[in-house]
MARVEXDO-494324 format. One line per field, with one value per residue (C-alpha): residue number from 1; residue in three letters; x, y, z. Coordinates in steps of 0.02 Angstrom, whole numbers. Layout:
BEGIN
pos <- [NUM	...]
code <- [ALA	...]
xx <- [X	...]
yy <- [Y	...]
zz <- [Z	...]
END
This chain:
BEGIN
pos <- [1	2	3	4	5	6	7	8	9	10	11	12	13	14	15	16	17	18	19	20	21	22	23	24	25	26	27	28	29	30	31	32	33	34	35	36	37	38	39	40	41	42	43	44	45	46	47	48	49	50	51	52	53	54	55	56	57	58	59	60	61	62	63	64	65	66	67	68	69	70	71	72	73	74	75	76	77	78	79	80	81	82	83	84	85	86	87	88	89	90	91	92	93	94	95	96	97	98	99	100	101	102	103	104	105	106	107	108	109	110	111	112	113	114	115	116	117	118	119	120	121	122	123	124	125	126	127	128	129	130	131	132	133	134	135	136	137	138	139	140	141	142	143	144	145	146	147	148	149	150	151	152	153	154	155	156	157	158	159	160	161	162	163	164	165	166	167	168	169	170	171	172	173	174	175	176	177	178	179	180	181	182	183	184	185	186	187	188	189	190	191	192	193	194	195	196	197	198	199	200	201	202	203	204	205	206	207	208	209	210	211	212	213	214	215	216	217	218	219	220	221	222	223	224	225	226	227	228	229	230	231	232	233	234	235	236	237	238	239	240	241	242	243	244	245	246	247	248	249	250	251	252	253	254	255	256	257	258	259	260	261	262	263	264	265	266	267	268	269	270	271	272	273	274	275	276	277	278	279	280	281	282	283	284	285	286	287	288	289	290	291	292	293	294	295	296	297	298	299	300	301	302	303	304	305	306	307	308	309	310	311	312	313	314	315	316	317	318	319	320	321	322	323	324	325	326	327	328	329	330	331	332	333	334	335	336	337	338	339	340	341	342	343	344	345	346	347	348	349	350	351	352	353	354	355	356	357	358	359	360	361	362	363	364	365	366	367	368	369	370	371	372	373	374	375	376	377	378	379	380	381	382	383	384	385	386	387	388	389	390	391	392	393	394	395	396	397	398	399	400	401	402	403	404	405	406	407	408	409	410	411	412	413	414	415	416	417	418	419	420	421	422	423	424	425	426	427	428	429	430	431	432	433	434	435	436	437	438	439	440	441	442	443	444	445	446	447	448	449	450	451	452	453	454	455	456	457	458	459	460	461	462	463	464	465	466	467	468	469	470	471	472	473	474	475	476	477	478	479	480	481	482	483	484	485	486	487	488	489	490	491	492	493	494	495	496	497	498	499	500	501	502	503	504	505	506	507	508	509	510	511	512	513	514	515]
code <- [UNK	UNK	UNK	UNK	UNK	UNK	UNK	UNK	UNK	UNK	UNK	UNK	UNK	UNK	UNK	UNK	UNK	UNK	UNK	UNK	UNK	UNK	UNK	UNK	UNK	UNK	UNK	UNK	UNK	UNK	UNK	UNK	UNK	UNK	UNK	UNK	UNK	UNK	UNK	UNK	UNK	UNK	UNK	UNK	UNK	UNK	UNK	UNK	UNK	UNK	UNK	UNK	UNK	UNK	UNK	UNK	UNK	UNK	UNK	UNK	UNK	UNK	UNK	UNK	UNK	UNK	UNK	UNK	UNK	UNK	UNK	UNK	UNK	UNK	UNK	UNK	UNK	UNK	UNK	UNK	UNK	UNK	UNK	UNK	UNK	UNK	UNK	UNK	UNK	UNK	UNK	UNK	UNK	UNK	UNK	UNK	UNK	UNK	UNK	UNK	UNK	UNK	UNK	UNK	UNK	UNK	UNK	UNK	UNK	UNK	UNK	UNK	UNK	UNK	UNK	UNK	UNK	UNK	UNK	UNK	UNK	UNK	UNK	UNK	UNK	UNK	UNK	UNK	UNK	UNK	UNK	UNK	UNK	UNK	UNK	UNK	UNK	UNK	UNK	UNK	UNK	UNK	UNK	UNK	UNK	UNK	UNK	UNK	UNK	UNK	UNK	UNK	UNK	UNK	UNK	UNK	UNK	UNK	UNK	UNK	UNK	UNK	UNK	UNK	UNK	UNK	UNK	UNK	UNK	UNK	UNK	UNK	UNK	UNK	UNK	UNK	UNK	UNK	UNK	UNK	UNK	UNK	UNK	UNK	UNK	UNK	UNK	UNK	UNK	UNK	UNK	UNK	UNK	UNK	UNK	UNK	UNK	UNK	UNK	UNK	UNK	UNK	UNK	UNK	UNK	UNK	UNK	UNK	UNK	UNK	UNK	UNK	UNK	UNK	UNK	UNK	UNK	UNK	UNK	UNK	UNK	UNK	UNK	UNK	UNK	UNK	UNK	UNK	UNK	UNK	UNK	UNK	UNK	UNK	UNK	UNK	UNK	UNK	UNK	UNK	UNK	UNK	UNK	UNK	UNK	UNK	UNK	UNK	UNK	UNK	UNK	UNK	UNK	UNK	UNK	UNK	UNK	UNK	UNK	UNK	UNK	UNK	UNK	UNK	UNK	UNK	UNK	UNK	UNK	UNK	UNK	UNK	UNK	UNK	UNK	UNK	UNK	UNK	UNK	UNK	UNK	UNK	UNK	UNK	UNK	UNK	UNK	UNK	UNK	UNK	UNK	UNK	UNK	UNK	UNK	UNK	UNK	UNK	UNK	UNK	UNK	UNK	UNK	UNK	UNK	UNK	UNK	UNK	UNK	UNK	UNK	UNK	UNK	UNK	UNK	UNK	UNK	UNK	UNK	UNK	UNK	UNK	UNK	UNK	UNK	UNK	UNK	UNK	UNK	UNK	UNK	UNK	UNK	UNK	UNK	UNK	UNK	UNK	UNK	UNK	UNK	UNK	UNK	UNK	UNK	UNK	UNK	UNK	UNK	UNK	UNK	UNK	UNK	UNK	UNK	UNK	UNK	UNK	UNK	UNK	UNK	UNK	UNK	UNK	UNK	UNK	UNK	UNK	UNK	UNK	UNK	UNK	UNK	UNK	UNK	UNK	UNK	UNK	UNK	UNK	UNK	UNK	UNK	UNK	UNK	UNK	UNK	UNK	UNK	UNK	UNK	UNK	UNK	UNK	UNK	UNK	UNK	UNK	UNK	UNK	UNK	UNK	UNK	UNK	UNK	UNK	UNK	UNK	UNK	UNK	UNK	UNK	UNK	UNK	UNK	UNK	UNK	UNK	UNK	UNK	UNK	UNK	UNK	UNK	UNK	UNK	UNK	UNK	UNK	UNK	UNK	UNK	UNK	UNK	UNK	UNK	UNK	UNK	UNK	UNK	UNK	UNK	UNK	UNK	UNK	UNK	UNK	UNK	UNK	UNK	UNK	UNK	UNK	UNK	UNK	UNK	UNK	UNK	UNK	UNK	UNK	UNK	UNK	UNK	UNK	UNK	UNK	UNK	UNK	UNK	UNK	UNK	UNK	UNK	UNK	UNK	UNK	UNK	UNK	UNK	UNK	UNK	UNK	UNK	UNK	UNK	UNK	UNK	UNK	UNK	UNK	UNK	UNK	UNK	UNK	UNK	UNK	UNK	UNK	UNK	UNK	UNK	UNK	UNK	UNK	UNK	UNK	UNK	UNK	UNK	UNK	UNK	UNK	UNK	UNK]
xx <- [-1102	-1018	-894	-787	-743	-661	-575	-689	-749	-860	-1049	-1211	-1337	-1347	-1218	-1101	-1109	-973	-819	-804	-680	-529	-548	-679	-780	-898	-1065	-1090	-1251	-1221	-1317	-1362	-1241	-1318	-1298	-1261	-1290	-1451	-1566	-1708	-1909	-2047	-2158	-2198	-2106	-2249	-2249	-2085	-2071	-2190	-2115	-2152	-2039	-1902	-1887	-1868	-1744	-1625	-1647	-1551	-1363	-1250	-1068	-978	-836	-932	-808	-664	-499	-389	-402	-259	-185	-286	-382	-342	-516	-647	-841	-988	-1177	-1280	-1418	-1447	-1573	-1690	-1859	-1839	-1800	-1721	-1545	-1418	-1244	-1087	-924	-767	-595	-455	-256	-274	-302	-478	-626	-763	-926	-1014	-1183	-1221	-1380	-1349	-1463	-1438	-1406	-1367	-1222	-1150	-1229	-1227	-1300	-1210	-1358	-1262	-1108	-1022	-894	-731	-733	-601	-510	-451	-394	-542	-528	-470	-606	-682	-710	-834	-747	-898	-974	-804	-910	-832	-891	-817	-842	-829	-906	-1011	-937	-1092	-1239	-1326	-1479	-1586	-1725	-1769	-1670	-1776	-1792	-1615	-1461	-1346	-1156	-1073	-905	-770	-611	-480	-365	-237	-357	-395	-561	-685	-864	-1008	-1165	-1348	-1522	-1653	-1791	-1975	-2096	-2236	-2201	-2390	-2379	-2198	-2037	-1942	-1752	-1690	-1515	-1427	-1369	-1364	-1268	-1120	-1110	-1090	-920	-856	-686	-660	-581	-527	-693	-834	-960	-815	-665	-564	-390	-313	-379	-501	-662	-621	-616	-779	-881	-1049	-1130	-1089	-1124	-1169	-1074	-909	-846	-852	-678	-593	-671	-824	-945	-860	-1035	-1133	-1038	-997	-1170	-1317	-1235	-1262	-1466	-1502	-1406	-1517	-1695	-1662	-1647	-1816	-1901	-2010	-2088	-1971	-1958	-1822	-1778	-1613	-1634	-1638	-1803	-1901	-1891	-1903	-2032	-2222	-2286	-2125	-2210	-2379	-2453	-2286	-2283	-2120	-1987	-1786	-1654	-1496	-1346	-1286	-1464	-1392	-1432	-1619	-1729	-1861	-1973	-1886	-1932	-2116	-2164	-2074	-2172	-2346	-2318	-2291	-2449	-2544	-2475	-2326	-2189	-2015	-1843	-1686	-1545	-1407	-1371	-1361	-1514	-1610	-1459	-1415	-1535	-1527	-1583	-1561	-1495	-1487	-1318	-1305	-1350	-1515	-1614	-1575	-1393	-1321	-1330	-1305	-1285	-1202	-1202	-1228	-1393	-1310	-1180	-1321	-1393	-1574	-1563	-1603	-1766	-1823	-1738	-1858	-1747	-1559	-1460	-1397	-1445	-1611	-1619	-1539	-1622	-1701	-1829	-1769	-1849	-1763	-1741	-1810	-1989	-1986	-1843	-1895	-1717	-1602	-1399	-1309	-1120	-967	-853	-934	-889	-977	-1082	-1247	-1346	-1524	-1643	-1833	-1779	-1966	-1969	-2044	-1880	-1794	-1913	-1807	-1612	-1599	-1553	-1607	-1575	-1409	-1356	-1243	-1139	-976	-927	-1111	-1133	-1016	-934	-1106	-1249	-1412	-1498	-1642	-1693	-1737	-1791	-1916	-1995	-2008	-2171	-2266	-2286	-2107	-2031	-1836	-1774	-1583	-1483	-1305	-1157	-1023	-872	-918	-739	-658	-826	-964	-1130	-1281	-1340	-1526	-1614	-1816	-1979	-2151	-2299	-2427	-2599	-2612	-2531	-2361	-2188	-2058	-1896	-1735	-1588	-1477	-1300	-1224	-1123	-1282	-1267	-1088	-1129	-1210	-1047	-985	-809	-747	-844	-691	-717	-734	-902	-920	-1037	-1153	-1166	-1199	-1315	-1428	-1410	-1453	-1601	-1676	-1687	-1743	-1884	-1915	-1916	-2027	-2171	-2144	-2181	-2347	-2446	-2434	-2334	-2438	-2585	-2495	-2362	-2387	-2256	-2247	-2202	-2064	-1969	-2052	-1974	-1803	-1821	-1742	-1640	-1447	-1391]
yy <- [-3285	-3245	-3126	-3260	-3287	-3127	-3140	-3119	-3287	-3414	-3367	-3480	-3442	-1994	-2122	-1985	-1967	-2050	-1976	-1968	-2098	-2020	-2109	-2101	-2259	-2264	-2337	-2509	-2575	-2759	-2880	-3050	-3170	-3296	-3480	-3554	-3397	-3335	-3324	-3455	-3403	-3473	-3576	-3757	-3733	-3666	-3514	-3462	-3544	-3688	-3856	-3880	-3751	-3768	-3927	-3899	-3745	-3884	-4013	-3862	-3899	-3819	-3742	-3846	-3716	-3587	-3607	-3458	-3560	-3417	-3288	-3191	-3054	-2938	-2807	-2878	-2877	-2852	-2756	-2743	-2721	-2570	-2685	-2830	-2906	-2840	-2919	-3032	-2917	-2766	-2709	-2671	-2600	-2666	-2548	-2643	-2598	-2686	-2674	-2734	-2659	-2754	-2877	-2984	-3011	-3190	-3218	-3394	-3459	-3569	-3753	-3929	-3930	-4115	-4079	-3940	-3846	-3686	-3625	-3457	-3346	-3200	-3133	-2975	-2900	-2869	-2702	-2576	-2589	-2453	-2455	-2355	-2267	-2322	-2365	-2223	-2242	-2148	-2102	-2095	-2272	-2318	-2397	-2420	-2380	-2397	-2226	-2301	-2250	-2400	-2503	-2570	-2607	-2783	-2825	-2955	-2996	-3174	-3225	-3329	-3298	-3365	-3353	-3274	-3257	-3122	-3199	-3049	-3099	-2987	-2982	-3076	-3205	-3163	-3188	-3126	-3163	-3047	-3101	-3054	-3108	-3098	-3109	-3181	-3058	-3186	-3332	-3386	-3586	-3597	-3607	-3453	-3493	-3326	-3263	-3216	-3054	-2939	-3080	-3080	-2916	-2918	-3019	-2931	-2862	-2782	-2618	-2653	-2648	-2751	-2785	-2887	-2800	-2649	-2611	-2680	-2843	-2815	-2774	-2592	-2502	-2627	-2534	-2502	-2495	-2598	-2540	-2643	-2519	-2604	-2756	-2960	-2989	-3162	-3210	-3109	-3268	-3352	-3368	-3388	-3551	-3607	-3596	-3593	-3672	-3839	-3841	-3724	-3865	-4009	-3880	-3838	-4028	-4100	-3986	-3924	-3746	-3610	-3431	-3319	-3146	-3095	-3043	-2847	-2901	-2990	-2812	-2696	-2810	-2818	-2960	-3067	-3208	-3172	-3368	-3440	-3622	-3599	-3507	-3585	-3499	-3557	-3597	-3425	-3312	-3204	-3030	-2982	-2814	-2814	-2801	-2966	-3039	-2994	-3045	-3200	-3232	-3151	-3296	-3433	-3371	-3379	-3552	-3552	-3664	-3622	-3666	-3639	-3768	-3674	-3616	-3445	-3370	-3211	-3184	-2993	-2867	-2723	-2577	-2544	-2358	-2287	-2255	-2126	-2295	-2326	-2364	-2529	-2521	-2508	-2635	-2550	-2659	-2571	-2735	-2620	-2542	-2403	-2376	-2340	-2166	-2261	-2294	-2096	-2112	-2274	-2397	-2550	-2524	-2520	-2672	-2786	-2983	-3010	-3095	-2947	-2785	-2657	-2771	-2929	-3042	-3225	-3297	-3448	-3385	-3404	-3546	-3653	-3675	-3520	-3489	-3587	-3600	-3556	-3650	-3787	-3978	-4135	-4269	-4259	-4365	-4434	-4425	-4441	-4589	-4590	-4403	-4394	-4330	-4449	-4581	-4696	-4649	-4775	-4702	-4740	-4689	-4632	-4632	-4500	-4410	-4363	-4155	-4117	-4006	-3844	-3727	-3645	-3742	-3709	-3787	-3775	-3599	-3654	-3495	-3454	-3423	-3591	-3640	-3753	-3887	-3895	-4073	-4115	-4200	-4240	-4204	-4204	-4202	-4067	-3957	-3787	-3712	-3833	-3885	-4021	-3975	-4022	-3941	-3998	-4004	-3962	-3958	-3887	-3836	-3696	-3669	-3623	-3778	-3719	-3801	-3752	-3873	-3812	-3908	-3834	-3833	-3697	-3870	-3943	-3854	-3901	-4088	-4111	-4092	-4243	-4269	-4115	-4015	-4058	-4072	-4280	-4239	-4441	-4502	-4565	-4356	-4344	-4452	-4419	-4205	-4232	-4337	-4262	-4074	-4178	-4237	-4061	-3964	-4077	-4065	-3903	-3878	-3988	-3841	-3830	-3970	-3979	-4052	-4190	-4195	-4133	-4101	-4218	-4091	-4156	-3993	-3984	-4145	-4102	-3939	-4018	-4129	-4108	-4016]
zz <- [2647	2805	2861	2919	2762	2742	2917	3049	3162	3122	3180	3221	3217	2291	2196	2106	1899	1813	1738	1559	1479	1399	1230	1124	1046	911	983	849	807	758	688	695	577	434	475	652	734	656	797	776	746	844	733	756	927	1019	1149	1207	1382	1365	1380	1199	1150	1297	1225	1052	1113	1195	1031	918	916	1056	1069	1140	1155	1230	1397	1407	1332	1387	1502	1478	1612	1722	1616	1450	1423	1526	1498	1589	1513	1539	1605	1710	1619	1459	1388	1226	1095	1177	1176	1276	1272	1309	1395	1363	1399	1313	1291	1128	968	955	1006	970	1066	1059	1170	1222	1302	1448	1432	1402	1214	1208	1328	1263	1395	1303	1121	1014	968	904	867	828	690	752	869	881	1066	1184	1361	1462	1624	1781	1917	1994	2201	2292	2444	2577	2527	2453	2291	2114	1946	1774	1698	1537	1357	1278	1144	1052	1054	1054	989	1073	925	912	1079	1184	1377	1481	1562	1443	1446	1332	1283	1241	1146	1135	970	1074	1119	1312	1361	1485	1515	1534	1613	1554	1588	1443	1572	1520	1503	1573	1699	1699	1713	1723	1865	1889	1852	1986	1947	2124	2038	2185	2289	2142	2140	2346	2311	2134	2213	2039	2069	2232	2355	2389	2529	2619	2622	2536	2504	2688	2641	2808	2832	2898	2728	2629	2536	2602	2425	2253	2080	1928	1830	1831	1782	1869	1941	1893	1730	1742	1773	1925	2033	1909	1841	2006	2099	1954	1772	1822	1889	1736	1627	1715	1715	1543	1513	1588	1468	1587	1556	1620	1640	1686	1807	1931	2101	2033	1924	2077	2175	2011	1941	2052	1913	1867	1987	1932	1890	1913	1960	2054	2101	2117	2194	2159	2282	2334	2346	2489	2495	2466	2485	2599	2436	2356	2514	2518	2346	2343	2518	2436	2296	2409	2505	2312	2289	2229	2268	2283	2318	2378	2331	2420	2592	2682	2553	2629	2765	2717	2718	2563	2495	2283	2215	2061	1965	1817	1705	1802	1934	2063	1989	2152	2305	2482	2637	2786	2889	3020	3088	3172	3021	2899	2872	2882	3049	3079	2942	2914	3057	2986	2805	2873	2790	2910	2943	2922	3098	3187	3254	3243	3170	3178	3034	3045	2852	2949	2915	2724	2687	2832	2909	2914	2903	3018	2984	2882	2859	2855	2806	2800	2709	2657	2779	2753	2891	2820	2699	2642	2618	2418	2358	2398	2332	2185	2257	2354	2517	2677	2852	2879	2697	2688	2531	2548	2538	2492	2644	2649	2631	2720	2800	2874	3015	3118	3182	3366	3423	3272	3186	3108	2994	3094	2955	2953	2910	2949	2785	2847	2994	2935	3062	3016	3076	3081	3092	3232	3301	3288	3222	3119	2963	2910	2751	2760	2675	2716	2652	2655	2671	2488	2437	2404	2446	2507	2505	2553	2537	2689	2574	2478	2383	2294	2148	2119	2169	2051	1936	2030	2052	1970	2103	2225	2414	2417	2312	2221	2100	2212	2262	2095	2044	2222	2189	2010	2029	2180	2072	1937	2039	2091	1970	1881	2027	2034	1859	1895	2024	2207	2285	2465	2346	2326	2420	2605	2739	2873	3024	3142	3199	3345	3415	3335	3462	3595	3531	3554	3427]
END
């Protein structure tokens, strides 16, 4: 996202050890409860990930209550988990603070679950609570950590592959999420569900700092580096539900074979795309290592099809660190070529925009169309009516959606580099702060037969919750966001979209047209 939205105009175009905590807690192994929350065996389901099994996964009954009910006041609760993601079966531990005398842990798998959008796999006893240590700040890259002791420890067995979220509920009934991936250990035949981890963590202003802005409320005093050791601000979940919860909901749905990772697993990870079918990034996918960047563009090269139903993905450059916890805990992005101690060793791995130099790389190159705008407003406007996605909504020519497109938009990358099978889906007039412009939606396809769609708003996601996305978002939004993912993620599912589905290339002529 841009710096505009922490103050600035709108644009076109060795991590120290942490302290110990004060109090002392006993490190609890818990166990998996009897009944509802006995984590379910593989047998007549088939092969975790298959479609067989996603959708006999989705047919077990869901928790409807999985939502926090209260949050209660700043630091009531909050934890963090010792690791982004773990394979089926592994644990992890949990470092909660609390002003209460106690808590529980619940972990619910995000899907369809006839509605309920969410199923409880586990939960805990009641824990004993303590207050932990205050955030610790490194004062040269200004990053905090939570120099906290672990609370317990969760076991994964019998958990199948997902988006998790750890629901903690203090004794007085405040609750706070924390978010965990159990990522699939093979994505052979199946679409990658990516979690923009690295880009949530680039906006958590727990503690005080993030990549945005520090204490002064400016960008003078950001940090320059971001640590997963710490706490989500607000209730722990707040990108995750607003820009991925509903497209895992509808994927999880179709029942088409998935597989799971986070942005931190795509660079740590040289096989999670290995056979994939495709690869979706989510709404906000912003802030990606130059090794996140080649694979994902080594898989589309081998076939695979991806894509990005959000706006401003691949815009920040990064580089991952290790924290006392592990390696790739910590994000660094200087913004700034000349700010960033790289610049002196390795100039092509300083963390600024992609686009910008010393080696300028335009996201344009691997999405299609590239970051255009913030803020951005306007409605979703259809411009290739017989473009395949859009095949059965109904729209035509000028059909346009109300609030689909914004708060960020992409457009057309002019300059280049732009993939010469490039096809121009929509051309929707916006404001871009107090001006007119047009963001664009695109599609093209590869010599290996992959496709790449990109849908040019950081507001599809949310559309597709309808009304109660806000922003004049209607029904109509709805029904057109829903259906075209739908549509998607099914062909996506199927192999290499150019096979059947080619791009028909009309960027060039869109060149010189008036923006």
């Amino acid at each position: 996202m841009s710096d505009a939205k922490r103050g600035r105009p709108p644009r076109a175009g060795s991590f120290p050890r942490a302290l110990r905590a004060p109090v002392a807690l006993a490190v609890l192994s818990v166990v998996v409860l009897a009944g509802a929350c006995t984590a379910s065996r593989h047998s007549a389901t088939g092969r975790p990930g298959t479609a067989a099994a996603q959708t006999a996964e989705n047919a077990k009954p869901g928790a409807p209550d999985w939502r926090i009910r209260h949050k209660g006041a700043e630091h009531e609760i909050e934890g963090y988990a010792d690791h982004v993601s773990v394979l089926p079966g592994a644990s992890f531990r949990l470092f909660v603070s609390t002003t209460t005398s106690g808590f529980t842990a619940e972990a619910f798998r995000m899907g369809w679950y006839g509605g309920a959008q969410a199923r409880r796999v586990w939960r805990s006893g009641q824990v004993a609570g303590a207050r932990q240590a205050a955030p610790r700040i490194d004062r040269t890259t200004r990053t905090v950590s939570a120099p906290w002791r672990p609370s317990l420890t969760v076991p994964t067995s019998g958990w199948p592959a997902g988006s998790y979220l750890i629901r903690l509920t203090a004794a007085s009934g405040a609750q706070r999420f924390v978010p965990v991936t159990v990522r699939s250990p093979n994505a052979a035949g199946r679409v990658v569900v990516l979690n923009a981890t690295t880009t949530w963590q680039a906006y958590n202003m727990w503690g005080g700092y993030d990549l945005y802005k520090g204490p002064s409320g400016g960008d003078s005093d950001r940090a320059h580096a971001v640590s997963f050791d710490r706490p989500y601000d607000k209730d722990g979940a707040d990108k995750f539900m607003l820009y991925e919860q509903p497209a895992i909901a509808l994927a999880e749905k179709l029942g088409v074979p998935l597989a799971y990772g986070t942005d931190n697993d795509l660079h740590a990870d040289p096989g999670l795309l290995d056979g994939a079918r495709g690869l979706l990034s989510l709404g906000h996918d912003e802030y990606w290592s130059s090794t996140m960047r080649q694979r994902a563009t080594q898989a589309r090269d081998h076939g695979v099809n991806i894509a990005f139903l959000g706006a401003n993905a691949v815009n920040r450059h990064i580089r991952f660190g290790g924290t006392s916890l592990g390696a790739d805990r910590l994000v660094i992005c200087y913004k700034d070529s000349t700010a960033d101690p790289m610049s002196r060793t390795d100039p092509a791995e300083t963390t600024q925009d992609w686009r910008l130099p010393p080696k300028p790389r335009p996201e344009s190159d691997i999405i299609g169309i590239q970051y255009m705008c913030f803020p951005a407003e306007g409605a979703f406007t259809v411009y290739e009516p017989d473009f395949w996605l859009f095949h059965g909504t109904g729209a035509r020519a000028g059909t346009h959606f109300p609030g689909v497109v914004g708060p960020e938009a992409d457009a057309l990358n002019r300059a280049g580099p732009t993939p010469p099978t490039l096809e121009i889906v929509a051309r929707s007039p916006i404001t871009c702060g107090n001006s007119p412009a047009t963001a664009n939606a695109s599609y093209y396809t590869t010599r290996s037969g992959a496709g790449v769609f990109a849908t040019g708003t950081m507001r599809w996601v949310c559309a597709m919750r309808g009304r109660a996305c806000g922003h004049g978002v209607d029904d109509a939004g709805r029904a057109f966001t829903t259906q075209v993912t739908g549509t998607l993620v099914r062909a996506m599912a199927a192999g290499p979209l150019g096979r059947s589905h080619p791009s028909r290339p009309n960027s060039k002529e869109l060149v010189s047209a008036p923006k």
